[in-house]
C-alpha positions as CSV (number, residue, x, y, z in Angstrom):
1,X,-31.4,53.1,13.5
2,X,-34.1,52.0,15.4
3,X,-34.1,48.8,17.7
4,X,-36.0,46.3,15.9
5,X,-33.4,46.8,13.0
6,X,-30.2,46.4,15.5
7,X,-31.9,43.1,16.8
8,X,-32.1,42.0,12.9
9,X,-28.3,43.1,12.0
10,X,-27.1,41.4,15.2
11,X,-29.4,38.3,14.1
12,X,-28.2,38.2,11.0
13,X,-24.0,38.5,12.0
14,X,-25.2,35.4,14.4
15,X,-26.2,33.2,11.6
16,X,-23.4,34.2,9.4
17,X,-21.3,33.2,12.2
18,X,-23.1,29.9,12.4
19,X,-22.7,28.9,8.6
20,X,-19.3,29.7,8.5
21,X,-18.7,27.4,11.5
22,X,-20.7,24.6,9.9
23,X,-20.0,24.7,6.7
24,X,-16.4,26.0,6.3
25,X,-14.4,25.7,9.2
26,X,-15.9,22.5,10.6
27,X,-15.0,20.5,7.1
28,X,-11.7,22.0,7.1
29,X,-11.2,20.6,10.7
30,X,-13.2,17.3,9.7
31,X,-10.7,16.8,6.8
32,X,-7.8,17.2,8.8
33,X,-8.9,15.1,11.9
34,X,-9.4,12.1,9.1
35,X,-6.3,12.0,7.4
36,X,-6.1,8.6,6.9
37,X,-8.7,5.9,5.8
38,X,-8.1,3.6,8.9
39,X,-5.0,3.1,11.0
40,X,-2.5,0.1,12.1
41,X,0.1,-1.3,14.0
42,X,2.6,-4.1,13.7
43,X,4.8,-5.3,16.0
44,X,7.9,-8.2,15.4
45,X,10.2,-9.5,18.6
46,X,12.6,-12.1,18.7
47,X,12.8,-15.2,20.1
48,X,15.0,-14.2,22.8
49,X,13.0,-11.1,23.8
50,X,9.8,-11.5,26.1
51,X,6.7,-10.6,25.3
52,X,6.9,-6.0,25.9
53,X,3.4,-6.2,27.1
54,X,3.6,-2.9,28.4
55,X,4.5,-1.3,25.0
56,X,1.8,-3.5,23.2
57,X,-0.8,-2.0,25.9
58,X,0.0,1.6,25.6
59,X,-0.3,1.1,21.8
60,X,-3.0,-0.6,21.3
61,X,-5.0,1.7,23.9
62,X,-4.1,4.6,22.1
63,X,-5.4,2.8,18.8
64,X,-8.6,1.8,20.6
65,X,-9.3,5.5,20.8
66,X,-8.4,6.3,17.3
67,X,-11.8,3.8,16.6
68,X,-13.8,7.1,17.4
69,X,-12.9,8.7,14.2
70,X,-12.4,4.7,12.7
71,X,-15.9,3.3,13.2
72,X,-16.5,0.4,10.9
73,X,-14.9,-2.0,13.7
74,X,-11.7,-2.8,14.2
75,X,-9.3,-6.2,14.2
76,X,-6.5,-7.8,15.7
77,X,-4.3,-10.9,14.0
78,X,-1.3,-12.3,15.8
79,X,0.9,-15.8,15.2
80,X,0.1,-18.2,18.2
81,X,3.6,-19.7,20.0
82,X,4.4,-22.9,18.0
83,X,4.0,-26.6,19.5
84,X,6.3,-27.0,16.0
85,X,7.6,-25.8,13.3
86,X,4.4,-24.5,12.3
87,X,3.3,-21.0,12.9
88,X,-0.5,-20.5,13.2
89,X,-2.7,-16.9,12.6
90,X,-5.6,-16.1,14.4
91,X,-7.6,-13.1,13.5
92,X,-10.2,-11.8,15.8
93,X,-12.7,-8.7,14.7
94,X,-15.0,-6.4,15.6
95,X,-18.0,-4.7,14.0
96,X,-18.6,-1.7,17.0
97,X,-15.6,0.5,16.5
98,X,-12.8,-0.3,19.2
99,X,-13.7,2.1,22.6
100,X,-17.3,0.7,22.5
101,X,-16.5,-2.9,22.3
102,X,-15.5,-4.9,25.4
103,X,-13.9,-7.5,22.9
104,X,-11.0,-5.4,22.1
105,X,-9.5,-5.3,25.0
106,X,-9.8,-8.9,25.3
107,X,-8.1,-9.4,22.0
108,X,-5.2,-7.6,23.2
109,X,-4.6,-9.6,26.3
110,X,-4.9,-12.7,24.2
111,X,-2.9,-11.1,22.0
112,X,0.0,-10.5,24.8
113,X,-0.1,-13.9,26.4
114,X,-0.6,-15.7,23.3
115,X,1.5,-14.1,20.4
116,X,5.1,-15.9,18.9
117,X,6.9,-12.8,17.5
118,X,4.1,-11.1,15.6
119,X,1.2,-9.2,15.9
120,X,-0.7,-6.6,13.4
121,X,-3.9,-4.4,14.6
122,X,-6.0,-2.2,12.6
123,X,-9.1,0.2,13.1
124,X,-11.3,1.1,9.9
125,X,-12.6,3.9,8.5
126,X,-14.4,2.1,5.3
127,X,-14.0,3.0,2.2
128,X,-14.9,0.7,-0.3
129,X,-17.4,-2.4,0.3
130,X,-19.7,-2.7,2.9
131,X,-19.0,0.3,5.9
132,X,-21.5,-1.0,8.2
133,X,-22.7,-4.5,9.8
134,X,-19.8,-6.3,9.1
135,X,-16.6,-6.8,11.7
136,X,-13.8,-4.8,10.2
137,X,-12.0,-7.7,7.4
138,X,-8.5,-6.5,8.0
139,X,-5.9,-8.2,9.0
140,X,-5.9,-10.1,6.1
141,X,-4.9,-14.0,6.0
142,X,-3.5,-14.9,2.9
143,X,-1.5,-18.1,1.8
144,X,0.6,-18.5,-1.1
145,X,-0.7,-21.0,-3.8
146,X,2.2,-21.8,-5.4
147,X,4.9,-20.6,-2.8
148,X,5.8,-21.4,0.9
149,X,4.5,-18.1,2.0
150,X,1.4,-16.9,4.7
151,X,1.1,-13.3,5.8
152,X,-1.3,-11.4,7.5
153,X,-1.8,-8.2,5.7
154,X,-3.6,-4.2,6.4
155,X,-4.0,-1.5,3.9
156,X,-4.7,2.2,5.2
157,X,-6.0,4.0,2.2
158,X,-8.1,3.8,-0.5
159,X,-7.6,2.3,-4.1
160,X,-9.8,2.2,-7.3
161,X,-11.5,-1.4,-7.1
162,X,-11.7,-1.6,-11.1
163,X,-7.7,-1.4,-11.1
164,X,-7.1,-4.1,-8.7
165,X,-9.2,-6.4,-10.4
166,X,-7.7,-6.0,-13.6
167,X,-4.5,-6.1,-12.7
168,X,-5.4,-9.4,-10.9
169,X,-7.2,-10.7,-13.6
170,X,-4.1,-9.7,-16.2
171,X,-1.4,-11.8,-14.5
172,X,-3.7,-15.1,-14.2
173,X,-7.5,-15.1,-15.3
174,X,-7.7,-18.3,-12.7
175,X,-6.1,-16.4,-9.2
176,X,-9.2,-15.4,-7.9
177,X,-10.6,-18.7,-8.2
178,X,-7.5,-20.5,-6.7
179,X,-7.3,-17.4,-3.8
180,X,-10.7,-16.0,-3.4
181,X,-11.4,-12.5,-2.0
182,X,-13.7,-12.8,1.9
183,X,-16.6,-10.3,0.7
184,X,-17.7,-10.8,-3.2
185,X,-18.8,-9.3,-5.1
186,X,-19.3,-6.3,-3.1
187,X,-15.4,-6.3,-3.4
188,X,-13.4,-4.6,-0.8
189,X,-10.0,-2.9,-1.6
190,X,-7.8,-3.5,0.9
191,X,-9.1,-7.4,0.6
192,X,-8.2,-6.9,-3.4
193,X,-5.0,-5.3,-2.6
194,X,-3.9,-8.4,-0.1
195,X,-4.5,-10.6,-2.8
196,X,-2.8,-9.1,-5.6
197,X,0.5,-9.1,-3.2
198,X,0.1,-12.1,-2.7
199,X,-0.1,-13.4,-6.5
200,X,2.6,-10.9,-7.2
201,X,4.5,-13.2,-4.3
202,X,3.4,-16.2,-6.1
203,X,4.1,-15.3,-9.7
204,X,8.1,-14.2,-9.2
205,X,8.5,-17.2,-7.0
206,X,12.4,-16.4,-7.4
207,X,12.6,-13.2,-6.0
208,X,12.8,-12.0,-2.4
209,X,9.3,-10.5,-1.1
210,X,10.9,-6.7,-1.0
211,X,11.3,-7.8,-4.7
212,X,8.1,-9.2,-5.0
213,X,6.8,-6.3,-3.2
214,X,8.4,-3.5,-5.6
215,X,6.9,-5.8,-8.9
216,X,3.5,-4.4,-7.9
217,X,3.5,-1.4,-6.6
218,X,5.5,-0.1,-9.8
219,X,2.7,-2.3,-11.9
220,X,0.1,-0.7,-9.1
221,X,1.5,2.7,-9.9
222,X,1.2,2.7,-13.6
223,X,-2.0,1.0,-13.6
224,X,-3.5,3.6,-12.0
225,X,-2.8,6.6,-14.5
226,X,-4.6,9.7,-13.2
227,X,-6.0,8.1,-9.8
228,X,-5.1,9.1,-6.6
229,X,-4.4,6.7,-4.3
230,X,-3.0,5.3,-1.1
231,X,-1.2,2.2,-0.9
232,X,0.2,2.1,3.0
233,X,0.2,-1.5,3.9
234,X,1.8,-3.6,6.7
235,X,2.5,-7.0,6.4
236,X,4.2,-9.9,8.2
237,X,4.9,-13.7,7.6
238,X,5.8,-14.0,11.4
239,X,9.8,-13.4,10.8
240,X,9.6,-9.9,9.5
241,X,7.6,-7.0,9.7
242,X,7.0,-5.1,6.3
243,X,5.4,-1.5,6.1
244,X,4.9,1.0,3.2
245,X,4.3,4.4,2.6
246,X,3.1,5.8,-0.9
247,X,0.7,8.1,-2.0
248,X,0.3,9.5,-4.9
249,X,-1.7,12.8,-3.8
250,X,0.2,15.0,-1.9
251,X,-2.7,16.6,-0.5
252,X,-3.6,13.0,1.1
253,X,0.1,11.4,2.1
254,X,-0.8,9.3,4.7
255,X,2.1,8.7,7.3
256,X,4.1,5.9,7.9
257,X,6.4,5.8,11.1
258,X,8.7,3.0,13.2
259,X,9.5,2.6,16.8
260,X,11.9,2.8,18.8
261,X,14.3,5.2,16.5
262,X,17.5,3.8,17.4
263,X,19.8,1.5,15.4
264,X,19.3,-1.9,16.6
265,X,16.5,-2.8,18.5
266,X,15.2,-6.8,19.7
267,X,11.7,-5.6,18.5
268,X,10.4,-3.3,16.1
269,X,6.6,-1.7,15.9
270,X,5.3,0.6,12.6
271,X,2.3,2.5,12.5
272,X,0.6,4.6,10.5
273,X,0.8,7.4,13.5
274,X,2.8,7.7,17.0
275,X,0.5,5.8,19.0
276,X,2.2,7.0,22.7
277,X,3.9,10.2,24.1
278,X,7.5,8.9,23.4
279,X,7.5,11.0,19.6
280,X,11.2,11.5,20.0
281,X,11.4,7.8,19.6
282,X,9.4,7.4,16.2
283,X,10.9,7.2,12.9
284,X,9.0,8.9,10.4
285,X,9.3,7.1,6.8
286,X,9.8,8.9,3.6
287,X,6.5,9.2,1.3
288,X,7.3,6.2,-1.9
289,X,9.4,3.8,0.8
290,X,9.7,0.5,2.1
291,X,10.9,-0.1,5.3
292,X,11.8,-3.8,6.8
293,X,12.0,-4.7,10.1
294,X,13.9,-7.7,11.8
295,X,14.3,-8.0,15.4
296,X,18.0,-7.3,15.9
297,X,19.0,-6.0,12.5
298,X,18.9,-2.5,11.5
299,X,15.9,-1.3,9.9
300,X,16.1,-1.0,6.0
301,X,14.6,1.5,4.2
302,X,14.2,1.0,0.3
303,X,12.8,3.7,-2.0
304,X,10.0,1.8,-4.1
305,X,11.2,3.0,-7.7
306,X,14.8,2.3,-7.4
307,X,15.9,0.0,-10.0
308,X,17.6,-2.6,-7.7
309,X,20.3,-5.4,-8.3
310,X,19.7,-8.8,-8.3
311,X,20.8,-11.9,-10.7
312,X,16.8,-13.4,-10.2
313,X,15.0,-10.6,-11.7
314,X,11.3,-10.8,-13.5
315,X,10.9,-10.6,-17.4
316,X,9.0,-8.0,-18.4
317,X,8.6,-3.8,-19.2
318,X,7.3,-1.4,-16.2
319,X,7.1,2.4,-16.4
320,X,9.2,3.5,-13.7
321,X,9.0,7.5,-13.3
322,X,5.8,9.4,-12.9
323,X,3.0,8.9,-14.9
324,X,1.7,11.0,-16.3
325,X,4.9,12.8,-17.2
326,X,6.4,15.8,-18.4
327,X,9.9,16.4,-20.1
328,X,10.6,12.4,-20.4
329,X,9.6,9.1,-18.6
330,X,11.9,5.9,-17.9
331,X,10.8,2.8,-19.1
332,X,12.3,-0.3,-17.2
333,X,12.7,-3.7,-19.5
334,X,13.8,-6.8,-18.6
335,X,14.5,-9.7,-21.4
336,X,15.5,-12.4,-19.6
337,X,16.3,-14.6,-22.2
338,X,17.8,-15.4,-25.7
339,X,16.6,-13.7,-28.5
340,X,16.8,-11.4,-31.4
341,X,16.0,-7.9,-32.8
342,X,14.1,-7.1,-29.8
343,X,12.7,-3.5,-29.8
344,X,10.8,-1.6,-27.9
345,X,8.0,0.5,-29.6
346,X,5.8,3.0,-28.6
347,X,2.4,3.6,-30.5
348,X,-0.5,5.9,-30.2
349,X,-3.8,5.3,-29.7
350,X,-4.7,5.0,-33.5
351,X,-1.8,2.2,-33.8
352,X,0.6,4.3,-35.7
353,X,4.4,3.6,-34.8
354,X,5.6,6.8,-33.6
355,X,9.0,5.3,-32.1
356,X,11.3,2.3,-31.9
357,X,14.2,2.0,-29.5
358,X,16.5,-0.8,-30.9
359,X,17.6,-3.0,-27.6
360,X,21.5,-3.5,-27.8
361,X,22.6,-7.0,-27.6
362,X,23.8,-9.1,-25.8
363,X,20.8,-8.6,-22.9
364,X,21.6,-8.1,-19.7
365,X,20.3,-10.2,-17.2
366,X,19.6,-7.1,-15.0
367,X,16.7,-4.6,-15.4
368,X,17.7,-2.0,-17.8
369,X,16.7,1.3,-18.2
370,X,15.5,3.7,-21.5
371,X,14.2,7.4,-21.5
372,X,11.8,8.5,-23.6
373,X,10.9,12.6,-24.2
374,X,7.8,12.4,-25.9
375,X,9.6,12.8,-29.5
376,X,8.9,10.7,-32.4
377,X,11.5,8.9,-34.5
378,X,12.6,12.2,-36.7
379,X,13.1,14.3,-33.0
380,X,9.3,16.1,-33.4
381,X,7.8,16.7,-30.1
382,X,4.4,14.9,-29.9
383,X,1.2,16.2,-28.6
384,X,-0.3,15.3,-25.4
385,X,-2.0,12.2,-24.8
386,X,-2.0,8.5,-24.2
387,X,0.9,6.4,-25.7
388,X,1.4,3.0,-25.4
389,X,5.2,0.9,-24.9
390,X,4.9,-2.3,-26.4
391,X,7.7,-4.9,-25.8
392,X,7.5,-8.5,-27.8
393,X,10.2,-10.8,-27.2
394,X,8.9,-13.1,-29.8
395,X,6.9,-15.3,-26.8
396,X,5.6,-12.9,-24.9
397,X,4.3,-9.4,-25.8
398,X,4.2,-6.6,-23.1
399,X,2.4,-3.6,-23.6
400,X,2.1,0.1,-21.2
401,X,0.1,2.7,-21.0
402,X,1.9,6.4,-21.1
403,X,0.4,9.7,-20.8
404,X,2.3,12.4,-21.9
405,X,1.4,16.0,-20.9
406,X,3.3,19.4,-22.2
């Protein structure tokens, strides 16, 4: 083999070399440096414990640099000291992501000299909305319309637009009007996703917020059908700090963790990654969990999709196991009130009654729990597809969507 055709071989290994860099192994690396679609921190302390500006610096620097794979800006919302009862949010944001904007830095200081109890931070990595131009929306400000209740509110993650709207829309036509989104109609998810909390928080006005908070995501979850999705949030009304971790993809199950990993602490920080060298002394939270955090209690951690106790439950029917579903999928009812005859009945998509489960009597006042395998009323297995629950009470008719796959 002559020269000239050595000098093309070798050429040609070169570029091969080159594409496979560029086009294989640098997306793989790509994919796994962004994991998540943004990243936060939260922090609650108690009244008796002073401000641990030290911890509050180290984590907030470390999530300054995470802005260089987070570039649509960043924010930083906190609860000023009270001169009365009155606790007061103020939100500051960016639009250049977080290491190239003197600002930050200046909203952390603030932040340590200023803050009573509570602080949330949050660097974006847009996926919905506007990416560019704006300061990054998050945290959140949301009041309750028709409940004592203010939070400030970040989402990491992504969620289907379409599905937040109708599921705002389906619990009251008026809520956007009474709690309007910040960026319309260019809507943004995480902003949708604060404000359906929020009218979840409002609409069971007699159940606790980890209540409140398991309502949606089990509506959330069934909404959602076939979509992947991330629903990590953080959340706090300035008592409590409240985190989640769900995804639905596997392949995409963003992390969720809490520090300082001991029993009882006087303040409590979660974040959606270890944000200093101490990993020993991060919790990690189990995927489909909500944890709560209260300076000098215990952390509790709460697994979404357990059917919990209480004597103030909601009226209504969720689907409660995966869905889609193989083998058979629980359906959660709750009555909530006198009647008679109740069933619940699931259809297919041409309207045809394929089974009835007669509710026994008297109804309990707690969430109650049926299986369904996918049979009809004579035991034959149905084919795949979409089913729907229905559940009428006589005033109130409540209907889900199923999909059943062999």
């Amino acid at each position: 083999m002559d020269k000239s055709k050595q000098l093309i071989f070798k050429c040609a290994g070169v570029l091969i070399i080159v594409f496979m860099t560029y086009f294989i192994i640098r997306p793989l690396s790509t994919q796994k440096a962004d994991q998540h679609n943004c990243r936060f921190w939260g922090i609650i302390f108690s009244d008796s414990q002073s401000c641990p500006a030290g911890t509050i610096r180290t984590h907030l620097d470390s999530l300054k640099s995470l802005g260089n794979s987070n570039p649509d800006g960043w924010g930083i919302g906190f609860y000023l000291s009270p001169d009365s009862d009155v606790i007061l949010p103020v939100v500051v944001r960016g639009e250049p992501r977080a290491p190239l904007d003197p600002r930050y830095d200046k909203a952390v200081t603030d932040m340590i000299n200023y803050m009573h109890k509570c602080g949330i931070a949050h660097v974006r990595s847009g996926t919905s909305g506007s990416t560019g131009g704006i300061p990054n929306p998050h945290p959140f400000q949301r009041c309750g319309i028709t409940r004592n209740f203010q939070m400030l509110f970040a989402h990491n993650g992504s969620i289907p637009v379409e599905v937040l709207l109708e599921l705002i829309q389906a619990i009251n036509p008026a809520y956007l009007d009474l709690n309007p989104p910040d960026y319309a109609p260019d809507y943004l998810d995480s902003d949708l996703y604060a404000i359906y909390i929020m009218e979840i928080i409002d609409t069971y006005h007699n159940n606790t917020i980890e209540e409140c908070i398991m309502i949606g995501i089990t509506k959330l979850d069934s909404a959602l059908n076939f979509d992947n999705a991330q629903l990590n949030f953080i959340m706090s009304d300035g008592f409590t700090l409240w985190a989640l971790r769900y995804a639905r993809s596997p392949l995409r199950n963003f992390d969720l963790y809490y520090y300082p990993h001991i029993g009882i602490s006087s303040f409590w920080v979660a974040a959606s990654k270890p944000l200093d060298t101490l990993n020993l002394y991060w919790a990690a939270v189990p995927n489909s969990t909500l944890v709560i955090l209260t300076p000098g209690e215990p952390p509790q951690l709460i697994n979404i999709f357990d059917v919990y106790e209480t004597s103030a439950v909601y009226q209504g029917l969720e689907i409660i196991s995966p869905n889609p579903f193989k083998g058979k999928i629980d359906i959660r009812y709750c009555i909530g009130q006198s009647a008679e005859g109740i069933e619940l009945k699931i259809y297919n998509t041409n309207g045809r009654l394929v089974k009835q489960f007669p509710l026994p009597t008297p109804y309990s006042l707690l969430p109650t729990s049926i299986s369904w395998d996918g049979t009809d009323n004579k035991g034959n297995t149905l084919p795949n597809g979409i089913y729907f629950c229905n559940l009428n009470t006589g005033d109130t008719s409540y209907t889900r969507k199923m999909v059943l796959l062999k």
